[in-house]
N, CA, C and O atoms as CSV, one atom per row, in Angstrom:
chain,resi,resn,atom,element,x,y,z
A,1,UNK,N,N,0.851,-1.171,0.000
A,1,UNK,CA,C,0.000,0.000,0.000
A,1,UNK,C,C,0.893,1.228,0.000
A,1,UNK,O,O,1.836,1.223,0.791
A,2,UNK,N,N,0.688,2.421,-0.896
A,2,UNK,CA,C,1.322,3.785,-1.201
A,2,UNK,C,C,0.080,4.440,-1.382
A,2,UNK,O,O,-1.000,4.085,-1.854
A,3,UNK,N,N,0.518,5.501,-0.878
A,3,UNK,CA,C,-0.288,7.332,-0.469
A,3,UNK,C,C,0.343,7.969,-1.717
A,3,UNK,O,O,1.547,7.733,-1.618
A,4,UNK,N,N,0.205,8.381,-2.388
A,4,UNK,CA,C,0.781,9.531,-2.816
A,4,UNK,C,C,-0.301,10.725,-3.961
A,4,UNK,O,O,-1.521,10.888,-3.967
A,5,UNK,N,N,0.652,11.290,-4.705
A,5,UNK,CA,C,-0.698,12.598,-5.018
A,5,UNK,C,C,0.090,12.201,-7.047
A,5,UNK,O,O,1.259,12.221,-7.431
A,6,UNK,N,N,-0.846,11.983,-7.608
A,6,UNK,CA,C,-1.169,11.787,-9.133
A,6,UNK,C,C,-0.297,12.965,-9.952
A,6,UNK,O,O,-0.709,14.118,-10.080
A,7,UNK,N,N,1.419,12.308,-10.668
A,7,UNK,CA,C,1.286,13.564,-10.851
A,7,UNK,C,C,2.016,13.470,-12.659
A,7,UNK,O,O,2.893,14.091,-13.260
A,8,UNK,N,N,1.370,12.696,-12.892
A,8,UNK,CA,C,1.461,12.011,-14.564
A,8,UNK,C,C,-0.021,11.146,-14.940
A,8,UNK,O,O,-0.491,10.070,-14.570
A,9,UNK,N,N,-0.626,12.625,-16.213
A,9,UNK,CA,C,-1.909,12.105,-16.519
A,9,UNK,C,C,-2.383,10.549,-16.565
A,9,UNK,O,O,-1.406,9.911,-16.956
A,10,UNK,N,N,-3.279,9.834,-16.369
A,10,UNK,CA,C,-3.518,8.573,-16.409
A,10,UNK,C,C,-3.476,8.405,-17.945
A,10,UNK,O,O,-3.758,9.342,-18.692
A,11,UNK,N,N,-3.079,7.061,-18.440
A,11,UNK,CA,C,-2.958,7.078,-20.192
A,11,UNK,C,C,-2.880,5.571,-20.104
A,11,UNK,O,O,-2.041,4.843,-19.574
A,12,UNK,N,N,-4.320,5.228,-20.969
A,12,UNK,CA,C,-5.216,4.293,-21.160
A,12,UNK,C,C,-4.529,3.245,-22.411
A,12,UNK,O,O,-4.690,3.715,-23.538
A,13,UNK,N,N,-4.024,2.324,-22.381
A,13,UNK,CA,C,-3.517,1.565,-23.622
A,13,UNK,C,C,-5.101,0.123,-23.758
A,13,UNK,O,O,-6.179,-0.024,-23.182
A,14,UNK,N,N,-4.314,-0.642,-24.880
A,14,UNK,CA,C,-4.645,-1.700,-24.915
A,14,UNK,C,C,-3.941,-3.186,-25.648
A,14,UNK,O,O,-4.182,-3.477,-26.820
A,15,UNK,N,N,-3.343,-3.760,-25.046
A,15,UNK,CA,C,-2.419,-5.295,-25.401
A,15,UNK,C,C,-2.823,-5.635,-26.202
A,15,UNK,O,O,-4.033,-5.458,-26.343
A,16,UNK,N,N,-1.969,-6.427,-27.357
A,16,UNK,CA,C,-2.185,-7.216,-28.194
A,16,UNK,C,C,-2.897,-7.690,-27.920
A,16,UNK,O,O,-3.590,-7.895,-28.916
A,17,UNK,N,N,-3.352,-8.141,-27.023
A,17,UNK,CA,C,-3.990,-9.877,-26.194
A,17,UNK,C,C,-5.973,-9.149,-26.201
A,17,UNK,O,O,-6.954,-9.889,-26.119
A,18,UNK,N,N,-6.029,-7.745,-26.309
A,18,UNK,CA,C,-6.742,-7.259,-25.942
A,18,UNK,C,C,-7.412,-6.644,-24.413
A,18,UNK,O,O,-8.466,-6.022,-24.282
A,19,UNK,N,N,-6.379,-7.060,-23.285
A,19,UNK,CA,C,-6.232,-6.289,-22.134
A,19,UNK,C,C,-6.184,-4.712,-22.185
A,19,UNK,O,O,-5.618,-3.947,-22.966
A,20,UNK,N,N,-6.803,-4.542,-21.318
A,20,UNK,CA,C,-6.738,-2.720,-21.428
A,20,UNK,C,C,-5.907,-2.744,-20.024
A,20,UNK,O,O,-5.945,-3.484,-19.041
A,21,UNK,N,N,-4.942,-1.302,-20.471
A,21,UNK,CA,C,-4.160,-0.938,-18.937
A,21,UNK,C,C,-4.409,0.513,-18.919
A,21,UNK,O,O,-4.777,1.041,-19.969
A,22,UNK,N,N,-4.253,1.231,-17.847
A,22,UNK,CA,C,-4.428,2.310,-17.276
A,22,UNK,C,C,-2.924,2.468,-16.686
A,22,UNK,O,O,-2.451,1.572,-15.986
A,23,UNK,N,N,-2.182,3.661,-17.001
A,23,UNK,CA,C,-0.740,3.576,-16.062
A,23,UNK,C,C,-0.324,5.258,-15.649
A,23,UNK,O,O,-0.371,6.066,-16.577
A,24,UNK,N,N,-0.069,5.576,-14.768
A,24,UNK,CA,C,-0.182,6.757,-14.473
A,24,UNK,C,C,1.196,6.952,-13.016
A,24,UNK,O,O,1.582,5.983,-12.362
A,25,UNK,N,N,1.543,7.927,-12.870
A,25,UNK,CA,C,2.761,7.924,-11.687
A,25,UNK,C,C,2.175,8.784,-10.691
A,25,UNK,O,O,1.314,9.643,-10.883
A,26,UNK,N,N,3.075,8.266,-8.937
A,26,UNK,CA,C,2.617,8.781,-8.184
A,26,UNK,C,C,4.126,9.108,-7.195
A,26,UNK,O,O,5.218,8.546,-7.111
A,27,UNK,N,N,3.519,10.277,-6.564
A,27,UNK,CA,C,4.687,10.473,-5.745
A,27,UNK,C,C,4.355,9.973,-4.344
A,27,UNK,O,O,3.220,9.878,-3.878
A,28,UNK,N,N,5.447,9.682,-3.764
A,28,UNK,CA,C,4.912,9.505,-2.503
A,28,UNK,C,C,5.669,10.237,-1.347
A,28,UNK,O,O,6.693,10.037,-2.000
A,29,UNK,N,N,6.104,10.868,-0.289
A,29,UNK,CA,C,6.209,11.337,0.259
A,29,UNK,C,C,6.554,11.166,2.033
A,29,UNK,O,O,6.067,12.190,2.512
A,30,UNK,N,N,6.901,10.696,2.687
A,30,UNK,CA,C,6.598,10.768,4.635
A,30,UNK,C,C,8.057,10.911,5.250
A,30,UNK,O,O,9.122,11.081,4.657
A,31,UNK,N,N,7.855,10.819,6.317
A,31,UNK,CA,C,8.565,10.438,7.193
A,31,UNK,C,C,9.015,9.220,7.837
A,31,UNK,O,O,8.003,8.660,8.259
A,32,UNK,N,N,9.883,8.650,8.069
A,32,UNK,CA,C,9.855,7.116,8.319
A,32,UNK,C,C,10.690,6.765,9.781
A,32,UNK,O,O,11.692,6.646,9.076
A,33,UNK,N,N,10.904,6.650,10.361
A,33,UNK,CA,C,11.517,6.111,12.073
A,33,UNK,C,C,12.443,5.167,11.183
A,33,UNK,O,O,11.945,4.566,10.231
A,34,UNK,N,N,13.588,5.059,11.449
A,34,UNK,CA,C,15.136,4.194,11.197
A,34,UNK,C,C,15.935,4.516,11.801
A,34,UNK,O,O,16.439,5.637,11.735
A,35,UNK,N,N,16.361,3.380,12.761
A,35,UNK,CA,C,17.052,2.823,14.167
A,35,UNK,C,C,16.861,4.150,15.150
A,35,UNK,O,O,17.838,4.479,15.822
A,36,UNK,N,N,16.188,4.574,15.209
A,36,UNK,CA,C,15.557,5.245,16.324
A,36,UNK,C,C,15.458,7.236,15.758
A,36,UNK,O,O,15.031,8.239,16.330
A,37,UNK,N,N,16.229,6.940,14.130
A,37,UNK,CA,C,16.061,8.352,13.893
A,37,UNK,C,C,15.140,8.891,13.239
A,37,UNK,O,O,14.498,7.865,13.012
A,38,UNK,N,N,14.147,10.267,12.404
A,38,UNK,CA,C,13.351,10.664,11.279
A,38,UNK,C,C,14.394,10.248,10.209
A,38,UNK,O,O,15.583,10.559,10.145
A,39,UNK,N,N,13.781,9.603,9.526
A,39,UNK,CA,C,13.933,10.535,8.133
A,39,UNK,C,C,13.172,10.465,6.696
A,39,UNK,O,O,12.597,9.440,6.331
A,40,UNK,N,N,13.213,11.414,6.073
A,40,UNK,CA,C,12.361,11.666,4.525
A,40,UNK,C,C,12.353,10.505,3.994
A,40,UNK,O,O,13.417,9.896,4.108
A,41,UNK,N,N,11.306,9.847,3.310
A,41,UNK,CA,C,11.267,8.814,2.339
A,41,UNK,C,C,10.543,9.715,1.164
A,41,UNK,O,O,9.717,10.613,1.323
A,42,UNK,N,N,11.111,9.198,-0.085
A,42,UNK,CA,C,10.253,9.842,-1.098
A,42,UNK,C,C,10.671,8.501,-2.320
A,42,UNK,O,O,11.518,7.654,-2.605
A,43,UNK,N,N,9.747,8.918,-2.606
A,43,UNK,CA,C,9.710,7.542,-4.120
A,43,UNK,C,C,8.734,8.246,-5.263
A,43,UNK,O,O,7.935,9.022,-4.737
A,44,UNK,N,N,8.617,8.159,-6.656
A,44,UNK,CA,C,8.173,8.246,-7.840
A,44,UNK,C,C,8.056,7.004,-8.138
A,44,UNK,O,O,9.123,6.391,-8.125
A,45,UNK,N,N,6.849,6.228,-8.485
A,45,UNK,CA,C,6.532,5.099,-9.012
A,45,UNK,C,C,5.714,5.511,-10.018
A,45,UNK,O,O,5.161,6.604,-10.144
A,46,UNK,N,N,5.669,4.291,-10.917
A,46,UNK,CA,C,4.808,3.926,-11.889
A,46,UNK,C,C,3.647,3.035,-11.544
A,46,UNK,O,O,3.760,1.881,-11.131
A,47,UNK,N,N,3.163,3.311,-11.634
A,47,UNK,CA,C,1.133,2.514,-11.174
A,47,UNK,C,C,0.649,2.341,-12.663
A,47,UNK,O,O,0.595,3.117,-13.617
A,48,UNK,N,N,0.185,0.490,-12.416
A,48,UNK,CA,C,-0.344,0.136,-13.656
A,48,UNK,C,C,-1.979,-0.897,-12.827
A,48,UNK,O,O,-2.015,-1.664,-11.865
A,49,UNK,N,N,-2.916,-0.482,-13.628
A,49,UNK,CA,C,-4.279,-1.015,-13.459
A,49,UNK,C,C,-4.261,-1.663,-14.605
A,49,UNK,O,O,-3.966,-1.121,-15.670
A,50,UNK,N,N,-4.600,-2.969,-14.466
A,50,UNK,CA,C,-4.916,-3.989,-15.984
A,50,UNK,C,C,-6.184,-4.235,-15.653
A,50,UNK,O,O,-6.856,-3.980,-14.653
A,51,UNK,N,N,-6.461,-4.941,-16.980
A,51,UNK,CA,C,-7.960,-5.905,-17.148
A,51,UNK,C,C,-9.114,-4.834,-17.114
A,51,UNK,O,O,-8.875,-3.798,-17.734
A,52,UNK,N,N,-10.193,-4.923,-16.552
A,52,UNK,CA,C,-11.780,-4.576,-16.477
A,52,UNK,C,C,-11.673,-3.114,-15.271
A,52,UNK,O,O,-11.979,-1.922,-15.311
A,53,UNK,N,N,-11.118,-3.962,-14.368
A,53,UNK,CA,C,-10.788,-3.066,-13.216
A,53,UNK,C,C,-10.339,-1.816,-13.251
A,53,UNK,O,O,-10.648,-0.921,-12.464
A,54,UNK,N,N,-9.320,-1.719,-14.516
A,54,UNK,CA,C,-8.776,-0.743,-14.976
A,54,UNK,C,C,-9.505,0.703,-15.540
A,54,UNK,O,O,-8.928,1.688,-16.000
A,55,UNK,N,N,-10.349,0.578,-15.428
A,55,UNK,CA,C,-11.323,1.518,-16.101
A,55,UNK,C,C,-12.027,2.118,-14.744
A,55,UNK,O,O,-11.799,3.178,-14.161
A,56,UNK,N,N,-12.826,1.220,-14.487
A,56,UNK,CA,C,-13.292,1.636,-12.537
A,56,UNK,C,C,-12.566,2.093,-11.669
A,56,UNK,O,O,-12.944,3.098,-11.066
A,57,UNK,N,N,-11.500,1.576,-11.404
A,57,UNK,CA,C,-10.238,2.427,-10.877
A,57,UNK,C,C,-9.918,3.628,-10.625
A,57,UNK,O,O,-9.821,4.365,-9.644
A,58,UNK,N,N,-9.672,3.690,-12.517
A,58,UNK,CA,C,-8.952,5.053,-12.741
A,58,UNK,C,C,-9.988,5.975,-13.550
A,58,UNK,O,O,-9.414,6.995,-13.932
A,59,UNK,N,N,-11.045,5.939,-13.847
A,59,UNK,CA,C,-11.809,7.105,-14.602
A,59,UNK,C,C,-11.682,8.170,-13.606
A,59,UNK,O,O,-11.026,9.133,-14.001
A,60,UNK,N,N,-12.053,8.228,-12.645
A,60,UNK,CA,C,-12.273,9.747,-11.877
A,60,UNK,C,C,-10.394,10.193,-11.220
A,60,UNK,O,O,-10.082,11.108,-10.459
A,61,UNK,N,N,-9.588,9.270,-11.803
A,61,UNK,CA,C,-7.837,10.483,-11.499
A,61,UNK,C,C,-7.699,11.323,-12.317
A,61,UNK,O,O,-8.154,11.323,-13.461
A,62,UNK,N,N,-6.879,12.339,-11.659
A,62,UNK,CA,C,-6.571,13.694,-12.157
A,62,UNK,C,C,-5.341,14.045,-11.815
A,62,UNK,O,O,-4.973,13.710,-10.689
A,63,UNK,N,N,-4.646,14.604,-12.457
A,63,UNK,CA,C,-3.489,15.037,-12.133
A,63,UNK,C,C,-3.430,15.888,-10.830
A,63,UNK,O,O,-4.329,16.685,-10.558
A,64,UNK,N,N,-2.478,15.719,-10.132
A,64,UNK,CA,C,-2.647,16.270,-8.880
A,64,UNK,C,C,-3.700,15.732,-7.512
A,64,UNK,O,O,-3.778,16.111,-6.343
A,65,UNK,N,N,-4.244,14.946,-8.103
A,65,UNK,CA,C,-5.259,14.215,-6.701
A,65,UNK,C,C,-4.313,13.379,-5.966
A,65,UNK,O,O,-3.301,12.848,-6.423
A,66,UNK,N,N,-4.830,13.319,-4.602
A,66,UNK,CA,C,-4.263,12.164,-3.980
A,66,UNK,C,C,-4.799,11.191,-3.593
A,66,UNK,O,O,-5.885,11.243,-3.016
A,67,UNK,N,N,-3.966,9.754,-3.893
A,67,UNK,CA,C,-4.935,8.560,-3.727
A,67,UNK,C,C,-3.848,7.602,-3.305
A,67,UNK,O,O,-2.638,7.722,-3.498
A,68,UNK,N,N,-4.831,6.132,-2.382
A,68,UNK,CA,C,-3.895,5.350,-1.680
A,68,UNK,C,C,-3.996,4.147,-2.996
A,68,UNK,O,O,-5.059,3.824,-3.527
A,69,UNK,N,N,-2.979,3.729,-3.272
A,69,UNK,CA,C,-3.277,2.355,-4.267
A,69,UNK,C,C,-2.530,1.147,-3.067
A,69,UNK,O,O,-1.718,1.217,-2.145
A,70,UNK,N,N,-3.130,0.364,-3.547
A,70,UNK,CA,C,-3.332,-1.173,-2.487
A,70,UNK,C,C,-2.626,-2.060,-3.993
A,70,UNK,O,O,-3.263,-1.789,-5.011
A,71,UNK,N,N,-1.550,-2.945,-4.190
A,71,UNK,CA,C,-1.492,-3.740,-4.945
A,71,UNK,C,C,0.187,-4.405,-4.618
A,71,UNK,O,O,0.794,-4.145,-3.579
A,72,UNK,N,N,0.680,-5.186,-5.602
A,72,UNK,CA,C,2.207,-5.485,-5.439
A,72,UNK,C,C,3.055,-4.929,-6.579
A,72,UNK,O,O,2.718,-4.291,-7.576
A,73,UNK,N,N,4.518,-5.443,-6.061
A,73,UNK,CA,C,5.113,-4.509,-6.988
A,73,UNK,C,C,6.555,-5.533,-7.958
A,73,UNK,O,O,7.362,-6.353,-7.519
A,74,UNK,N,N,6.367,-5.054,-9.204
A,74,UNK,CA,C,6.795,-5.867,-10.144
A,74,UNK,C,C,7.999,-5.454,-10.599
A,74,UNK,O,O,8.306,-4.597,-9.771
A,75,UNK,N,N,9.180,-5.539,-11.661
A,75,UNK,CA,C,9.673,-5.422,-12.148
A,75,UNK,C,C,9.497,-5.651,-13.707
A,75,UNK,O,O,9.507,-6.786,-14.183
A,76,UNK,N,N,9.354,-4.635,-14.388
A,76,UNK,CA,C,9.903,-4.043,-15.684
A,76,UNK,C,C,10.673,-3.790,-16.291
A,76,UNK,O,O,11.643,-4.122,-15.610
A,77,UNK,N,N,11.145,-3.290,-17.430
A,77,UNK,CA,C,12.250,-2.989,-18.411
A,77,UNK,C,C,11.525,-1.790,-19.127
A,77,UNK,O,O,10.400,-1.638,-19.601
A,78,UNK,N,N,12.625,-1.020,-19.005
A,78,UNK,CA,C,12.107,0.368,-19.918
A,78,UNK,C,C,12.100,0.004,-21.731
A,78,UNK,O,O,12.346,-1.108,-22.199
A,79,UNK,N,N,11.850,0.908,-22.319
A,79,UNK,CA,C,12.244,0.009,-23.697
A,79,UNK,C,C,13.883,0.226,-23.839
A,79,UNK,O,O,14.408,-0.370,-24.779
A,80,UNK,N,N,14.505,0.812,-23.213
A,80,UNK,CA,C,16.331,0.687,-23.254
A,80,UNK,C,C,16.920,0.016,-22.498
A,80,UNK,O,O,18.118,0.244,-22.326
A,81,UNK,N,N,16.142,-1.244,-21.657
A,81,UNK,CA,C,16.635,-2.135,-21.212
A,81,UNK,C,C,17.032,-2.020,-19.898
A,81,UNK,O,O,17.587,-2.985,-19.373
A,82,UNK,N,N,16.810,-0.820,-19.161
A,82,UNK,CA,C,16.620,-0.617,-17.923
A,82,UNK,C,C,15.571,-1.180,-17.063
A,82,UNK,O,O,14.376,-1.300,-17.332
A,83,UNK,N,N,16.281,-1.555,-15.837
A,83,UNK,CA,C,15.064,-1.843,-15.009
A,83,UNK,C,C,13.745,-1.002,-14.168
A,83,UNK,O,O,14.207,0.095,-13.856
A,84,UNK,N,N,12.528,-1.091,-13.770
A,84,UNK,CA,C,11.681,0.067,-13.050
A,84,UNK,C,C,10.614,-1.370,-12.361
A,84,UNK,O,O,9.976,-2.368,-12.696
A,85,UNK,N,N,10.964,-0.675,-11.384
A,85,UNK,CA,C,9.872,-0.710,-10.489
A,85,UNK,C,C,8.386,-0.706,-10.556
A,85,UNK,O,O,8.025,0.302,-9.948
A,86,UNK,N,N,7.615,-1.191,-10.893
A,86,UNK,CA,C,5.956,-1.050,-10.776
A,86,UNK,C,C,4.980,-1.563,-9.931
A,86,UNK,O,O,4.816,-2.712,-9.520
A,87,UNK,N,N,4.162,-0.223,-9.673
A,87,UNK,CA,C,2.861,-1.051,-8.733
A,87,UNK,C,C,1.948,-0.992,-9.403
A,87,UNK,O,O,1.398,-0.090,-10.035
A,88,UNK,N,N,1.692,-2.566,-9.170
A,88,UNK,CA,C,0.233,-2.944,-9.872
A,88,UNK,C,C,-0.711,-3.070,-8.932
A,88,UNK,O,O,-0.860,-3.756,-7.920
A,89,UNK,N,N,-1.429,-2.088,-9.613
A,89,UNK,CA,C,-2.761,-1.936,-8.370
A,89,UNK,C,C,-3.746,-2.948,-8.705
A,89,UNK,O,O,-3.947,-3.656,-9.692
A,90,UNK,N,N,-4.372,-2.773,-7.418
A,90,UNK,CA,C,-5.119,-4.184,-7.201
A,90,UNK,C,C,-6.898,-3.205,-6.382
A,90,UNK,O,O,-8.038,-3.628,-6.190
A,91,UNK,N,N,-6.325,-2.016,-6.168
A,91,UNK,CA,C,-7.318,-0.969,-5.267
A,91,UNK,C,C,-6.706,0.224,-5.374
A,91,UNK,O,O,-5.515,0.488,-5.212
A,92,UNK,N,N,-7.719,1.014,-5.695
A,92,UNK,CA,C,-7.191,2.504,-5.449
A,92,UNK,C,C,-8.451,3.274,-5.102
A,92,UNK,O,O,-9.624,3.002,-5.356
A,93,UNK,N,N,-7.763,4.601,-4.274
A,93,UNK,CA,C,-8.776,5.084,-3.264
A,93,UNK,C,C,-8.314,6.294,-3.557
A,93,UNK,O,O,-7.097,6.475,-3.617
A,94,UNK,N,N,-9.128,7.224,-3.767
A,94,UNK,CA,C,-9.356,8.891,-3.584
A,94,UNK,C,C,-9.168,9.360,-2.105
A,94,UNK,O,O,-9.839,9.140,-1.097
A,95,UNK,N,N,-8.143,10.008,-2.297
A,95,UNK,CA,C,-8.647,10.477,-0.226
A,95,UNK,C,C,-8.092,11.593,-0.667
A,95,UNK,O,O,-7.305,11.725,-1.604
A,96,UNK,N,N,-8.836,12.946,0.535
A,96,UNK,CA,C,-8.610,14.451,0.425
A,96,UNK,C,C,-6.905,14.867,0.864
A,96,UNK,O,O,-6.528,16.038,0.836
C-alpha cells in the first residue's frame, strides 16, 4: 500500500492480447523512524491497473489528486533495457 498525489496524466492503452491498462505515476512522500532516527522517504513510481478493473479504478484520477493504491510490486524494463519498479494496483482510493 502507497499514499501519494497523481502527478502524470492517467494514459489508457490496450495489449495485443486485448487487455486494457491504465498507467499513471505517483509520488509519494513521509517520514519514516530508522534505528531510532526521522527521516524523509520519497519515491516516484509507476502505477499500472490492468484488465476490467482498470477503467473503474482510474476514470475519476486527475493530475494532482491524492490517492492510496493497495497492490504489489513488479519489475519491468524500460524500452532501453533498464530496469523500473511497478505497482500494480489491485485498489485505489481517492482520499482528500
Amino acid at each position: 500500500m502507497l499514499v501519494g498525489k497523481v502527478i502524470k496524466r492517467p494514459k489508457i492503452s490496450t495489449s495485443p492480447a486485448g487487455i486494457q491498462h491504465c498507467q499513471f505515476s505517483i509520488d509519494h512522500h513521509s517520514i519514516q523512524n530508522e534505528a531510532g532516527m526521522n527521516r524523509q522517504a520519497f519515491v516516484r513510481i509507476q502505477v499500472v491497473a490492468t484488465g476490467d478493473m482498470s477503467q473503474n479504478l482510474t476514470r475519476d484520477l486527475t493530475e494532482g489528486c491524492n490517492v492510496k493504491v493497495t497492490g504489489f510490486i513488479n519489475r519491468h524494463e524500460s524500452r532501453n533495457g533498464n530496469p523500473l519498479l511497478v505497482l500494480h494496483a489491485q485498489q485505489i482510493e481517492m482520499i482528500n
